[in-house]
C-alpha positions in Angstrom: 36.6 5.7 -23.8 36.0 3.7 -20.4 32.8 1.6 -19.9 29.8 3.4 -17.9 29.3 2.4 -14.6 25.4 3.0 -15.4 22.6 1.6 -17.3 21.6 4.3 -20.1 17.6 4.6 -19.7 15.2 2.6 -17.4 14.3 -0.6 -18.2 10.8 -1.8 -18.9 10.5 -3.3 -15.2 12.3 -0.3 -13.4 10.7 0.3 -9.8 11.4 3.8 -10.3 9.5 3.9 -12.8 6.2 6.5 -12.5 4.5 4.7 -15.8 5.1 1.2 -14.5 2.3 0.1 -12.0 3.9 -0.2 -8.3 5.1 -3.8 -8.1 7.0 -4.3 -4.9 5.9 -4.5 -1.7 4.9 -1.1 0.0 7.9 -0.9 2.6 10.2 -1.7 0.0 9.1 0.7 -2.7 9.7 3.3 0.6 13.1 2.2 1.4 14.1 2.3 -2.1 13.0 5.6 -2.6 14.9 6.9 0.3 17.9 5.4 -1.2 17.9 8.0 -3.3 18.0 10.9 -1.0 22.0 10.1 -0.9 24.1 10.9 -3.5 26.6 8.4 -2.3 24.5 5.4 -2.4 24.2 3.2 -5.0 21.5 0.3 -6.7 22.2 -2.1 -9.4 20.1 -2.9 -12.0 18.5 -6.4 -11.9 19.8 -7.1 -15.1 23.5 -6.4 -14.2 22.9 -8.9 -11.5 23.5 -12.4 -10.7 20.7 -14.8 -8.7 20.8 -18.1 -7.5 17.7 -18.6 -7.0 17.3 -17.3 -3.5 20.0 -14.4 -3.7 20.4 -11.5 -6.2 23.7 -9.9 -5.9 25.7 -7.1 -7.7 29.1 -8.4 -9.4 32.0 -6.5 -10.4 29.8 -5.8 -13.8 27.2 -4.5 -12.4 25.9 -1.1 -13.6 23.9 1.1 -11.4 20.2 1.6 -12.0 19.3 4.7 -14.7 15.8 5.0 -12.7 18.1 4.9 -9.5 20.6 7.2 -11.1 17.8 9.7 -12.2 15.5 10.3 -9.1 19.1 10.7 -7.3 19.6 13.7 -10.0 16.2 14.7 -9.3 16.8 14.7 -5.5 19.7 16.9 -6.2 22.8 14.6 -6.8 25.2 15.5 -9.9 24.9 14.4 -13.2 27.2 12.6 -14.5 29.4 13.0 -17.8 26.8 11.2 -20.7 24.0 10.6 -18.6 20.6 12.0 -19.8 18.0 12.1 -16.5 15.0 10.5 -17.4 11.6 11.9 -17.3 10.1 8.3 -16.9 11.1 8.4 -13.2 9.6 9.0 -10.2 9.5 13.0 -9.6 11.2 12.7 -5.9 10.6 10.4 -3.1 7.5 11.3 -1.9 6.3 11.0 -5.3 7.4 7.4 -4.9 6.5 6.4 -1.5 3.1 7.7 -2.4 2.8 5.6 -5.6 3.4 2.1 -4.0 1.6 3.2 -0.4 -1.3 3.6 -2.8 -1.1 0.9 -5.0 -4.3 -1.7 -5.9 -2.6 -5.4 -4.5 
């Protein structure tokens, strides 16, 4: 059986997250979200990532996001092969943008 290119389930500090208060900056939370939108775009999860302090970078074992990979699905992309959505997510992108437009800094 070949290793998944995703992360199973959300993380604890997912930004796309709905039950996780907004933590990034407005604008970012938005462009995030529209991310999304394309079924062809991708986001790695921050702990398949590499930083050196001032950059964060994907590697060639990075996985994608499961919050990323979810709200995709919800926004219409196919699911793949052994991926269960997960209801933890954002609904769609407004749902989103909304959440971090409106969150207490």
């Amino acid at each position: 059986m070949a290793e998944q290119y995703f992360m199973k389930e959300p993380c604890e500090h997912c930004p796309f997250r709905r039950d996780v208060k907004p933590f990034l900056r407005p604008a970012r939370g938005e462009a995030l979200a529209y991310l999304t939108q394309n079924p062809y775009n991708s986001f790695p999860c921050h702990k398949t990532t590499v930083s050196d302090g001032e950059v964060t970078r994907a590697t060639e074992k990075s996985k994608k996001c499961a919050g990323f990979l979810s709200m995709q699905i919800n926004e219409g992309a196919s699911c793949p092969k052994e991926f269960t959505p997960s209801d933890k997510v954002y609904y769609d992108v407004w749902d989103m943008i909304d959440a971090y437009e409106n969150q207490e800094l």
